[in-house]
N, C-alpha and C positions, 0 to 999 in steps of 0.2 A: 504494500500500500504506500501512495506516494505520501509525501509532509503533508501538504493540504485537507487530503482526505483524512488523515488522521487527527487532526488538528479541527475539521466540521465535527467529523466524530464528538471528539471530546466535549467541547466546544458546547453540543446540542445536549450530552449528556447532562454538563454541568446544568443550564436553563432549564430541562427538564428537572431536575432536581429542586430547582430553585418554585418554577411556579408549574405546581402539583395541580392536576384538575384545571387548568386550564389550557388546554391545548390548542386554542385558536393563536396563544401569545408564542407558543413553539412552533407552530407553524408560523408563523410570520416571522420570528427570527431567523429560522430556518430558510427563507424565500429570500431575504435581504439577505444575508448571509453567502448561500447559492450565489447571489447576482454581484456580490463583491468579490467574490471568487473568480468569478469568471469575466466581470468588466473589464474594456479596455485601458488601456494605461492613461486616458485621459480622463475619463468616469468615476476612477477606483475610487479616486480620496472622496469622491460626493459620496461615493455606492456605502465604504466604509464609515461614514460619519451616521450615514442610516442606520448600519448595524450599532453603533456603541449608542444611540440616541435610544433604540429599541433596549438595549441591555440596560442603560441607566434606567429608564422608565421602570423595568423590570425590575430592580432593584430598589428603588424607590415605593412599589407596588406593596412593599411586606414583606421580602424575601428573609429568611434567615439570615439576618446579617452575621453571625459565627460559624456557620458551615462551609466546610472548606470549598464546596463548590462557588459558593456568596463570596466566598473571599478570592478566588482567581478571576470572578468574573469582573469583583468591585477593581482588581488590577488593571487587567483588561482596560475597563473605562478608565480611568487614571491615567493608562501608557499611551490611549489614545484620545485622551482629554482634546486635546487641541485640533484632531478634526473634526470638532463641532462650533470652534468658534470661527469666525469670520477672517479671513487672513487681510492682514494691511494691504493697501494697493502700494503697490511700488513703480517708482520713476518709466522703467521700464511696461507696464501695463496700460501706461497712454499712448494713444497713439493719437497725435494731434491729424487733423482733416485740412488740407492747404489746399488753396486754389491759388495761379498766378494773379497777382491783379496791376502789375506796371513791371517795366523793362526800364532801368533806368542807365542811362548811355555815361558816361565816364570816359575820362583820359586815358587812363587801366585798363578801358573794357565794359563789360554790356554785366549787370546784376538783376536778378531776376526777383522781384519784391513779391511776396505772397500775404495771404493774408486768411486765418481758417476761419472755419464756416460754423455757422452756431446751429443750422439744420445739419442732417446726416442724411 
């Protein structure tokens, strides 16, 4: 069996342990889970944030919090705390919108003046 599979394995065991008698909350971890497994490398971090948003809820719901299964998942959420908050926009993530709007003639040479657009 590969990492992955062993690791849903677990993984679902732990949740099942955690919320007994309700198994619409295991399946549904189980389905986000599946789909962060197998999202593409542009998806993941969204697909993953889904699964630990589900696990804290879970956790949040009344789980045993001293059972060691409650205790690897509360990990879990903790290690992956941070993709569920909002990531800072960085310098690199704007892309400004320019259109030319004059050609201005010089001694040196021709410069192209633009000017960006407040529609898109």
């Amino acid at each position: 069996m590969i990492d992955e599979a062993l690791f849903y394995e677990r993984f679902l065991a732990d949740v099942r342990r955690c919320a007994p008698g309700r198994r619409a909350v295991v399946l549904s971890v189980g389905r986000r889970l599946r789909g962060a497994l197998g999202a593409r490398p542009g998806e993941r971090e969204r697909r993953w944030a889904l699964v630990v948003r589900a696990i804290r809820d879970l956790l949040r719901a009344g789980a045993d919090r001293e059972s060691p299964p409650a205790r690897r998942l509360r990990d879990f959420v903790r290690e992956n705390a941070d993709l569920t908050v909002a990531r800072d926009v960085a310098i690199t993530d704007l892309v400004p919108r320019l259109r030319p709007a004059a050609v201005l003639a010089a001694r040196r040479g021709r410069y192209v003046l633009f000017t960006t657009r407040a529609d898109r």
